[in-house]
C-alpha positions as CSV (number, residue, x, y, z in Angstrom):
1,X,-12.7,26.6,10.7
2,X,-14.1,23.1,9.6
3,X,-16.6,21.2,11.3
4,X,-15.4,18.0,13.0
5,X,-17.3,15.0,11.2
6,X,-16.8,12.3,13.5
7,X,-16.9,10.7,15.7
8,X,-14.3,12.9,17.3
9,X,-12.6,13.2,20.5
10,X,-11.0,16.0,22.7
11,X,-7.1,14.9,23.4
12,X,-7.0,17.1,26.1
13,X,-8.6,14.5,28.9
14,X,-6.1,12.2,27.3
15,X,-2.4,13.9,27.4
16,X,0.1,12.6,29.7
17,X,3.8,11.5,30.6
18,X,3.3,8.3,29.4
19,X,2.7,7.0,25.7
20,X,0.9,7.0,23.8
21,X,-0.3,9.7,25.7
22,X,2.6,12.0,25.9
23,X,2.9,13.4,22.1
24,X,0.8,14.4,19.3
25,X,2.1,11.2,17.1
26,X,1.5,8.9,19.4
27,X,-1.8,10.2,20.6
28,X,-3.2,10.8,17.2
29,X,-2.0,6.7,16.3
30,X,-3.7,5.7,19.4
31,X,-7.6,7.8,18.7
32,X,-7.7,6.2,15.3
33,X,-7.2,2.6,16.0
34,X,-10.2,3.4,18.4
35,X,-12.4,4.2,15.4
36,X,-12.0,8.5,15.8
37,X,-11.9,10.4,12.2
38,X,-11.2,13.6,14.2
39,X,-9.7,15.1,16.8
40,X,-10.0,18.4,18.7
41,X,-6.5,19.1,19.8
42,X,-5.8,21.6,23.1
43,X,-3.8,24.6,22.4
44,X,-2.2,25.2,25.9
45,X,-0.1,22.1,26.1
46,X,3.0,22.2,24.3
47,X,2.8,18.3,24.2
48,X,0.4,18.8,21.4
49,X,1.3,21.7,20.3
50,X,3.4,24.7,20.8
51,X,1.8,27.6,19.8
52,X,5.6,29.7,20.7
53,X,6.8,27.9,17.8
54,X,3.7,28.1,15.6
55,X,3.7,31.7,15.7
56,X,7.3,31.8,14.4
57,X,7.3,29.1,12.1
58,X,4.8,28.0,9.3
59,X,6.7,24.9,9.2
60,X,5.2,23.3,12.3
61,X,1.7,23.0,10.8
62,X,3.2,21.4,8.3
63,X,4.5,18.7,10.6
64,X,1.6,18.4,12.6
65,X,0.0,17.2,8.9
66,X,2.8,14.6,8.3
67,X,2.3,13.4,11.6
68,X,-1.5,13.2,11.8
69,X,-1.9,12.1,8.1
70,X,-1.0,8.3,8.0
71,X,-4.1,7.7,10.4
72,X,-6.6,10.0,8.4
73,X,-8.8,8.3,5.8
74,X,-7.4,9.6,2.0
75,X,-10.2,8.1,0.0
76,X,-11.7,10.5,-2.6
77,X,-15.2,8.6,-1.9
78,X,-15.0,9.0,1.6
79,X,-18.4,10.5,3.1
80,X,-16.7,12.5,6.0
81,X,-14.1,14.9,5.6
82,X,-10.8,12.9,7.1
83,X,-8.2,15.4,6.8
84,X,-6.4,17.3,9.0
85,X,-7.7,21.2,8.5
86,X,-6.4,24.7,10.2
């Protein structure tokens, strides 16, 4: 596992029924027009992700990625490390 450069935050004291609090999308838009770089994303609720369909398809990690990436900083002269890592 990578170490979170930050600042980072822990989405699970965020999710909800509401958005931008009630998908991984949303929720991942929302932390980086607050400034976050990373986030530290809680396994057991399916509204971030499902680890049922994880274990059966490779695919989903993939789309996590696509999902998270348009907020993640892509510069090659970047100090942190702003990518989305498993």
């Amino acid at each position: 596992m990578n170490t979170i450069k930050g600042p980072a935050i822990f989405l699970a004291q965020f999710l909800g029924d509401e958005a931008p609090f009630d998908n991984i999308k949303t929720i991942g838009k929302w932390a980086a027009s607050l400034g976050y770089k990373g986030v530290q994303i809680p396994t057991w609720d399916s509204r971030a992700i499902d680890l049922k369909k994880v274990l059966k398809a490779k695919t989903m990690q993939m789309n996590t990625e696509r999902q998270l990436n348009p907020w993640v900083c892509k510069s090659p002269s970047c100090p942190r490390t702003c990518k989305v890592s498993w």
